[in-house]
C-alpha positions in Angstrom: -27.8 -42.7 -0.8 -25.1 -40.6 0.1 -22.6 -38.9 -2.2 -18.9 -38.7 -2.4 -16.8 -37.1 -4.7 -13.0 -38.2 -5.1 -10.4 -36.0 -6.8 -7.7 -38.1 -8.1 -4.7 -36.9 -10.3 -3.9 -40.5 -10.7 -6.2 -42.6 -13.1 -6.7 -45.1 -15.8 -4.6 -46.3 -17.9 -2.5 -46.1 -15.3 -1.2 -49.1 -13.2 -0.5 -48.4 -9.7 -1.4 -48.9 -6.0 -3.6 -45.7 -6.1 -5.7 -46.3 -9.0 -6.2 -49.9 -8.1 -7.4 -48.8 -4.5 -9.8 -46.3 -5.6 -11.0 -48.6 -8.3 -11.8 -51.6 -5.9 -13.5 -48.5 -3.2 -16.0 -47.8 -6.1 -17.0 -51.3 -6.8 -17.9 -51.9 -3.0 -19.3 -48.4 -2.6 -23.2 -49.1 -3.1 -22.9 -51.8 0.1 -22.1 -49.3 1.9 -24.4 -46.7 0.9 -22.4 -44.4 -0.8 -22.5 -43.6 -4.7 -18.9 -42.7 -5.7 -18.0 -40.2 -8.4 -14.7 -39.4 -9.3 -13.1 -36.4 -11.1 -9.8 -37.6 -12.9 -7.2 -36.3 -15.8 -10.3 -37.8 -17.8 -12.2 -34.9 -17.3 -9.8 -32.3 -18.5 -7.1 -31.6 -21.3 -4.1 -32.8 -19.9 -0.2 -33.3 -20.9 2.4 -35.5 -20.0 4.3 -35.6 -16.8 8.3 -34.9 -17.7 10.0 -38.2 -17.3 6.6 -40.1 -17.3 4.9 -40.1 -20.5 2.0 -42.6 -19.1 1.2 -40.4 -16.6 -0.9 -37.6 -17.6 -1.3 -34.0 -15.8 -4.9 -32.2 -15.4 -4.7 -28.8 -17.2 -7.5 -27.5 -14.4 -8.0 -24.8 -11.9 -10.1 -24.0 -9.1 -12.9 -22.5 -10.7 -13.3 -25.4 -13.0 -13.3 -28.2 -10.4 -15.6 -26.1 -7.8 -17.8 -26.3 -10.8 -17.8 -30.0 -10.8 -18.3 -30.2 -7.2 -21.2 -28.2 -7.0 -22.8 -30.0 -10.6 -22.6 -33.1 -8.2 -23.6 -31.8 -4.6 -21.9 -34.2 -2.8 -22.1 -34.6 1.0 -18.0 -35.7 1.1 -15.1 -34.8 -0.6 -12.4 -37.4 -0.9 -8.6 -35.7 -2.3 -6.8 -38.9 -3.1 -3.8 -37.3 -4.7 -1.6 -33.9 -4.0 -1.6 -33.2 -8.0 -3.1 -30.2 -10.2 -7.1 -31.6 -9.4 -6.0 -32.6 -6.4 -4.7 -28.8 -4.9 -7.6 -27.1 -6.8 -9.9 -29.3 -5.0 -8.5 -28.5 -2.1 -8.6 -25.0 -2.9 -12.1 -25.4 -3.7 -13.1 -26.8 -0.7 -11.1 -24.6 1.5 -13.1 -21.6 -0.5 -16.7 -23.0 0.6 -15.3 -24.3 3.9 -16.7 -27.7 2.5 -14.7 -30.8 5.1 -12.7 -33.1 3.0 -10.2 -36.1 3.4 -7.1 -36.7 2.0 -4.9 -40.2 1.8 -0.8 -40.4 1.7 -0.2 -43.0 -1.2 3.1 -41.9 -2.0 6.3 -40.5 -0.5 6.7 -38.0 -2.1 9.7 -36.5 -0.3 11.6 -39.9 -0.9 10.9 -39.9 -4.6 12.3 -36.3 -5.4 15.3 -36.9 -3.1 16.3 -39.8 -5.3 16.1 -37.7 -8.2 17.0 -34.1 -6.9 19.1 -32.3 -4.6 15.9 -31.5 -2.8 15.8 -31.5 0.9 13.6 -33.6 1.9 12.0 -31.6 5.1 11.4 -29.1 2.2 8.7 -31.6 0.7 7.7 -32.9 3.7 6.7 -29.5 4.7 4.8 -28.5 1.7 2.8 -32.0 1.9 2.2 -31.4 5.6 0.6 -28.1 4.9 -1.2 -29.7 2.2 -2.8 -32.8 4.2 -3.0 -30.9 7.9 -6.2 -28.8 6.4 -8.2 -31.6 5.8 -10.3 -33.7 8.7 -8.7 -36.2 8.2 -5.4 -38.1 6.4 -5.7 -42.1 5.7 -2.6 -43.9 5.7 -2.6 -47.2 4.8 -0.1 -48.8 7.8 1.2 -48.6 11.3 4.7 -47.6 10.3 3.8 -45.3 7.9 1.7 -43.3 10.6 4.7 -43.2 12.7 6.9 -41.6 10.1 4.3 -38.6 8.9 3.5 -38.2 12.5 6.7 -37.7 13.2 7.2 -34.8 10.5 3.9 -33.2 12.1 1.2 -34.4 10.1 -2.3 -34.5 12.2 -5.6 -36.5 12.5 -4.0 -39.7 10.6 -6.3 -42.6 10.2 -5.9 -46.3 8.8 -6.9 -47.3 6.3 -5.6 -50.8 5.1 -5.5 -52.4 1.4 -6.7 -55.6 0.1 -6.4 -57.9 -2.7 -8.7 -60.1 -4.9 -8.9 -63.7 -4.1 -11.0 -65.0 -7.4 -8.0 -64.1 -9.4 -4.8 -63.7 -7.4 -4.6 -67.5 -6.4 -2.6 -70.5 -6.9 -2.8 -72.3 -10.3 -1.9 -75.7 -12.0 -1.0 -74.4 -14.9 2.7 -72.7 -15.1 3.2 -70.2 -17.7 7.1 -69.8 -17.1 7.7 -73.2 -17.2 10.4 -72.9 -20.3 12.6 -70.6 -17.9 15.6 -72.0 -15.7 14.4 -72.0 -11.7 14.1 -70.7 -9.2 12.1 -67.9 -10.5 12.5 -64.3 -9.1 9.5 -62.1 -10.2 9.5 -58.2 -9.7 6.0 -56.6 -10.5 6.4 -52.8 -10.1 7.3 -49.3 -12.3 10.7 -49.6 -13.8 11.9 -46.4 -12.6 14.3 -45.3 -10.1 12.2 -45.0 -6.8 11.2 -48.9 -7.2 15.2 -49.4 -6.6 14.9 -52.3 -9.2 18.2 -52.4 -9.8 19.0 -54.1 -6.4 17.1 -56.8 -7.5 18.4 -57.3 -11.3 22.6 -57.1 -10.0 21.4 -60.2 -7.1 23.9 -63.0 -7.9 20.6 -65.6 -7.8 20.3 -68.8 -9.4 17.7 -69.8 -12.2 15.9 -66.7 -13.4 14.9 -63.1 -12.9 11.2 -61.9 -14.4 10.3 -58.4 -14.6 6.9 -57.3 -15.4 6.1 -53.8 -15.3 6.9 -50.6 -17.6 8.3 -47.0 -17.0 11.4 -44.7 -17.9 13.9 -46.9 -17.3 12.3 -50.2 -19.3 14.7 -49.7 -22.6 17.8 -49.2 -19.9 16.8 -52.4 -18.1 16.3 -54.7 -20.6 19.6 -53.2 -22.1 22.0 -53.6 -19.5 20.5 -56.9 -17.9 19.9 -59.4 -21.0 19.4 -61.8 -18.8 16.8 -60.9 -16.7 13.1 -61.4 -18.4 11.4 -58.4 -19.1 7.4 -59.1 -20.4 6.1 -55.7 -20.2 2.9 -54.3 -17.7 0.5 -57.2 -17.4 -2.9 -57.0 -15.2 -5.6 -59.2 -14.4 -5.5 -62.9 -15.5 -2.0 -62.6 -17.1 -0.7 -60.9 -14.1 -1.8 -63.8 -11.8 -0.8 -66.6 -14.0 3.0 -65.1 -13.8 2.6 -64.7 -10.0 1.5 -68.4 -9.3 4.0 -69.6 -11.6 7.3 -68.0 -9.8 9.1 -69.1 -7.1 10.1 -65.7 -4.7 8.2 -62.3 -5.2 11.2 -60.1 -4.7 10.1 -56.5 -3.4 13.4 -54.4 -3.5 11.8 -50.7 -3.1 12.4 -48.6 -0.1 9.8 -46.0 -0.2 6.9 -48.1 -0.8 4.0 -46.7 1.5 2.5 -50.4 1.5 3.1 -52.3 -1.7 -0.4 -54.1 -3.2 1.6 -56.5 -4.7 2.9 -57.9 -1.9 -1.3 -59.1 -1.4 -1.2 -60.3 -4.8 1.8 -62.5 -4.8 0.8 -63.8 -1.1 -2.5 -64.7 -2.2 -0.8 -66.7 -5.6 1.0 -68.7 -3.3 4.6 -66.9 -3.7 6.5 -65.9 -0.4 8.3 -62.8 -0.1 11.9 -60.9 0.5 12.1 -57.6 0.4 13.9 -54.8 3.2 12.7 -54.3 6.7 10.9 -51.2 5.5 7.4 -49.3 5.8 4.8 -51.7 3.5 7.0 -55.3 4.0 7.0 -54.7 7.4 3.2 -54.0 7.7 2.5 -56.7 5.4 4.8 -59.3 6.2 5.8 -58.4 9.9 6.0 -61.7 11.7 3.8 -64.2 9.8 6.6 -66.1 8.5 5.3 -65.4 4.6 8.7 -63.5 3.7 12.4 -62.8 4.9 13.3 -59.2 5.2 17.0 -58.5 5.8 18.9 -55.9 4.7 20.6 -58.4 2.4 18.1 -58.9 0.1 20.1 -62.0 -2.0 20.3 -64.0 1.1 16.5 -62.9 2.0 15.2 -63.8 -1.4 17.6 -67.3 -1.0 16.2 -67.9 2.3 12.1 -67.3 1.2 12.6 -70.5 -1.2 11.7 -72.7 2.1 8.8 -70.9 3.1 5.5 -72.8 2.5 3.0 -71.5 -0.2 0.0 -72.6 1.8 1.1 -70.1 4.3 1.5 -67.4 2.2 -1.9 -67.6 0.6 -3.8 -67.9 4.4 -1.7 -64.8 5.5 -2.9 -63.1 2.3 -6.9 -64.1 3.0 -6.5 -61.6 5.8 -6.7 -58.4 3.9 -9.9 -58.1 2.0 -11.3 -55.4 0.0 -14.4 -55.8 1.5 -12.4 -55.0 4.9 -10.7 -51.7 3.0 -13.6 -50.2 1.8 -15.0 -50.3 5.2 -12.2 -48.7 7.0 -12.6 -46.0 4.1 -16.2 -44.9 4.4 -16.2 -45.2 8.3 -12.9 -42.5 7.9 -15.0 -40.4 5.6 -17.9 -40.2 7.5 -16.3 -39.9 11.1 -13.7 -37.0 10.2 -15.8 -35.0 8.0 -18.8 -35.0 10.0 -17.0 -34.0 12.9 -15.0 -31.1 11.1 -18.8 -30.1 10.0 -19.1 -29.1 13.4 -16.2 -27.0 13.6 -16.6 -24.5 10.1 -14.5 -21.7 12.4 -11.9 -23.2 12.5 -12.0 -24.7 9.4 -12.2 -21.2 7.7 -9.2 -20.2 9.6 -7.3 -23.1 7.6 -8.6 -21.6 4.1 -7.1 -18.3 5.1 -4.0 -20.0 5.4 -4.1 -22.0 2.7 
């Protein structure tokens, strides 16, 4: 069987996009004839990210991760994350002019712009050198592709997302029935990137539900008492909320493709959001949402659309379908790069 090893600074207990992809990569893995192991904050000491307590840093190097790469000997590398494991890996790799992948799950440049005065070409540079040494960068949508191509990034390939069926589906039994409708559910981080606030000041009828945790939860819950706020849920409670709402109301802007947009599709719940990278992919023109720049009239207008539709739009992304896409890109860039270690060691000079 062949062996991949993915570096990933994001990681249980975490809830997010990334660690929810990876997870569902490793449980398809073995039908595909790969055996995944993954180094993770797990494996090191680690402190707290500034600002985001949950989210743990790797205290790691190089040396330290090229030892766990070679403990495992594995024929591909996967760097999911531009983090402290992440950039050693790299590092690492670049080193033994070992091939390797990366994927863009987040913008990055966006993110720090919203809290910063950083220029945003600054990070988009530093990320571009970062992802232009491996064979290969998975993005996870058309109109994602189009923006990091546009800031120079190279040998970008797709690599879609999918959601589970067997749990995220429509159910009888309502969990929110107690609260005024229509029901407005926001799943996501509460902090500023997620633009949340957009959705909480909508003048809506019936109710707003947030479910979700981060730095600005105590703010939130604070300065909109009357919005619902039940904390991060996953798994069964997560999809009894979805099927029980009304509109799935997606208010980021810097989503790079939005996994909850799947999940509340597959429940049955139609979608507003902003004509945006991840809606846009998602959504596009299969009548399951309304995007509009004016997201109270888009979340107004997405009462009408049919459930039934939602959930067959939704049975189009699969895992099974991801994890395919995902080994095919490992195999195809890094083998090909194997061909090419001159170049490749020009890169680690670089580097």
């Amino acid at each position: 069987m062949t062996k991949l090893l993915i570096a990933t600074d994001a990681w249980s207990p975490q809830i997010n996009g990334v660690v929810r992809s990876l997870e569902n990569i490793a449980a398809h893995a073995a039908a595909f004839d790969m055996e995944v192991r993954f180094l993770t904050p797990s494996d090191f000491w680690t402190m707290p990210l500034p600002g985001y307590g949950e989210i743990r840093l790797a205290l790691t190097n190089r040396r330290k991760i090229a030892a766990s790469i070679a403990d495992f000997a594995p024929d591909f590398v996967h760097i999911a994350t531009e983090g402290p494991i992440g950039l050693a890996a790299r590092r690492a790799c670049l080193n033994e002019n070992r091939p390797f992948t990366t994927s863009y799950h987040t913008r990055f440049p966006e993110y720090v712009a919203a809290r910063a005065p950083v220029p945003m070409r600054l990070t988009y540079a530093v990320l571009r050198r970062f992802h232009n040494a491996a064979a290969g960068t998975m993005v996870s949508s058309p109109s994602l592709e189009d923006v990091l191509t546009g800031h120079g990034f190279r040998n970008l390939m797709r690599w879609s997302r999918g959601v589970d069926e067997t749990i995220f589906h429509p159910r009888a039994e309502n969990v929110l029935g107690a609260l005024p409708r229509p029901i407005f559910l926001f799943v996501g981080r509460l902090a500023v990137e997620k633009n949340i606030e957009t959705f909480l000041r909508l003048d809506l009828p019936g109710t707003k539900v947030v479910v979700g945790n981060g730095p600005l939860q105590a703010r939130l819950a604070t300065t909109y008492p009357n919005a619902h706020f039940l904390g991060a849920l996953c798994g069964e409670k997560l999809a009894q909320v979805y099927s029980s709402a009304d509109v799935f109301v997606f208010p980021s802007l810097t989503d790079t493709f939005g996994i909850v947009l799947l999940e509340a599709l597959a429940s049955g719940l139609p979608i507003a959001a902003f004509p945006v990278t991840g809606p846009l992919d998602v959504i596009g023109d299969s009548g399951t949402g309304i995007l509009a720049h004016d997201l109270q009239q888009a979340a107004l207008g997405a009462l009408n659309i049919s459930r039934d539709r939602c959930r067959k739009h939704a049975a189009k992304f699969t895992w099974t379908e991801s994890a395919r896409q995902f080994f095919d890109n490992i195999r195809t860039a890094q083998l090909d790069q194997s061909s090419t270690i001159p170049e490749f060691a020009r890169l680690a000079k670089l580097a």
